[in-house]
N, C-alpha and C positions, 0 to 999 in steps of 0.2 A: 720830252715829246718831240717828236718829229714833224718841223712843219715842210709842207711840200708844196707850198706857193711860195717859192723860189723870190718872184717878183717882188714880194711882200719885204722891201727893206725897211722904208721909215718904220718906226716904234711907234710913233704917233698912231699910222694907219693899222698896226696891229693891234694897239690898244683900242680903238672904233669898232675892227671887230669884233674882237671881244664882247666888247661891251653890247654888240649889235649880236652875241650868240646868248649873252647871259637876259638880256629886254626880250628876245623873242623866246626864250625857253622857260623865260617867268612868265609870259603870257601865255603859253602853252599850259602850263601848272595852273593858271586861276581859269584858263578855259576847261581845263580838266575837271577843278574841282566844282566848277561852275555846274558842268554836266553831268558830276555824280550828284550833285546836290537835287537837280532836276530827276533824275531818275530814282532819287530814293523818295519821290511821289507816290512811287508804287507799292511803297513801304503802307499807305494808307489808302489801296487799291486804285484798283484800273482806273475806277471813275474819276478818278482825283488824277492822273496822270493823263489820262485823256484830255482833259478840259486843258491841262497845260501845255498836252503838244499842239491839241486847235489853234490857242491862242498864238503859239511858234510860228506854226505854218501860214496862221493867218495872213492875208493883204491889208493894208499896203505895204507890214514892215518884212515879211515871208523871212524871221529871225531864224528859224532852223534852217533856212535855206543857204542864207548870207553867213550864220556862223562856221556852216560845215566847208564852205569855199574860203572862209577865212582861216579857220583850221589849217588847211589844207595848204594856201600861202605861208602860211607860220613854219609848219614845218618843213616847208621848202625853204626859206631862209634859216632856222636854226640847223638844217642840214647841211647846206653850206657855209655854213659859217663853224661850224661844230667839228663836220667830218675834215676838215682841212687836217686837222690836228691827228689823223689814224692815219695809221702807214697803209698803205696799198700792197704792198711786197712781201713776200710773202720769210725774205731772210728780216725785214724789217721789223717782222709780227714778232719772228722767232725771237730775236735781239729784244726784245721789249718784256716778253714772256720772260726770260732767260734773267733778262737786271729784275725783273720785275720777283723773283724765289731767290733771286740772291740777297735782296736788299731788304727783301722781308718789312715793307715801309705799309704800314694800313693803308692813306691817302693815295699812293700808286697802284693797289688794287681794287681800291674804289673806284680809281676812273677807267680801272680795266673795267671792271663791273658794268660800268655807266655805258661804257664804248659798246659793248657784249649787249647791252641790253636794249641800246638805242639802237640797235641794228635788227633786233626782232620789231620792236615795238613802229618799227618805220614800216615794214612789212603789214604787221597787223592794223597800221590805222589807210592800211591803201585800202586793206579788204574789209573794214570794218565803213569805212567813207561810201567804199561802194556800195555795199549792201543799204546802206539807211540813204544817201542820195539817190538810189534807184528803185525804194520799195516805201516814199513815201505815198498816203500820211504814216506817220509814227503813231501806230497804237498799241495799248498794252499787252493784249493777249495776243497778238501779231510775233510783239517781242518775246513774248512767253514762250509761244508754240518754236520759235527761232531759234532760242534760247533750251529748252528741252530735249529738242531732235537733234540740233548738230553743235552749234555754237557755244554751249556751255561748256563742253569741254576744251574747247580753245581759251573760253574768257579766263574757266579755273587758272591756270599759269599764269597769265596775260594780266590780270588783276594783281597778281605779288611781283610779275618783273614792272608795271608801269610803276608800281609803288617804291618800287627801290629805284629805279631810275631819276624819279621826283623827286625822293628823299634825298638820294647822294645827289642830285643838281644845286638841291637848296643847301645843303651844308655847303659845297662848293664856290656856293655862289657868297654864302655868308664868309669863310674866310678870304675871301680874292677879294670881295669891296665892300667890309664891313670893316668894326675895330673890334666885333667877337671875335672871343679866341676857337680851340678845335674844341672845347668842351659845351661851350653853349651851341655851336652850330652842330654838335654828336646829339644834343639835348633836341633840338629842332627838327633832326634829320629821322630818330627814331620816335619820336611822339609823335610826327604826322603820320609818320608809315602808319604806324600801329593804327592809331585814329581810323583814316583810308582803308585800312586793310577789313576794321572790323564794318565801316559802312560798306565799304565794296561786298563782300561778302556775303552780309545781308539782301543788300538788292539782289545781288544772284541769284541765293537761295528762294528769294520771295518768285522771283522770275520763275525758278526753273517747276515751283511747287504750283504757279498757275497756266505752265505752259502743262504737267505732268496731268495736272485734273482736266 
């Protein structure tokens, strides 16, 4: 990998980051799964999802308010701290591409994956922040009708890249500072996708079936 903060000599202070990219991208992952957990309220309808975004929005703790600008902090440090590690250049990309089909290595195309993928998923949570920070409260058939007309077909993709971006985070993060080997962290990385995939899914569908009626 090519790092391109030059400045960046001690090992010490490389390893900080690190460690300061893999703490904010695992808190990213339990905020994640934290918000599908809330959203599949609507697995047991509106009214059940309702009552829990009230209680979010509520004063004096206004939780959906403070998590979405915590979000938002989060992934401005795990982007820098992350993106340091992509090359910007454009011969730099090609050279990476290039070891990357010659060397035919899993792990080097996973964190191409990872790279590829954290670069949409950065896009879509600017415009997915803005949408719900600018069109609260958070109600279900709000989300529905959202979710029906335009937005589901953005989430359909967006739902399988966030999930593989998680998955290959977490297996990476388990062999870098764990003493699992690549099989138990291959075992972690594909059993949450799947898991994810099939609650993400559902919530969608549930979304898109009461934004349709």
């Amino acid at each position: 990998m090519i790092d391109q903060w030059k400045f960046m000599k001690n090992p010490r202070f490389v390893a900080r980051v690190d460690l300061i990219e893999m703490i904010s991208g695992l808190l990213l992952v339990i905020f994640m799964f934290g918000h599908m957990l809330m959203l599949s309220t609507i697995l047991f309808g509106p009214d059940t999802m309702n009552a829990l975004a009230k209680f979010l929005e509520s004063p004096p703790f206004y939780m959906a308010q403070v998590g979405g600008l915590g979000m938002a902090a989060l992934i401005l440090i795990h982007l820098v701290t992350a993106g340091r590690k992509l090359p910007s250049r454009v011969r730099e990309q090609t050279m990476i591409w290039r070891l990357s089909r010659q060397l035919r290595h899993t792990d080097t195309w996973l964190w191409l994956i990872q790279a590829v993928t954290g670069m949409i998923i950065l896009l879509f949570a600017a415009i997915h922040l803005w949408v719900i920070m600018t069109t609260f409260p958070i109600q279900a058939m709000k989300s529905s009708a959202r979710v029906a007309q335009s937005y589901g077909y953005l989430y359909l993709p967006m739902i399988l890249i966030v999930e593989l971006h998680v998955g290959i985070g977490l297996y990476r993060a388990v062999i870098k500072w764990t003493a699992f080997n690549r099989r138990v962290g291959s075992a972690i990385k594909w059993g949450l996708t799947g898991i994810f995939l099939v609650i993400g899914y559902s919530i969608l569908a549930t979304f898109w079936s009461y934004g349709i009626s």
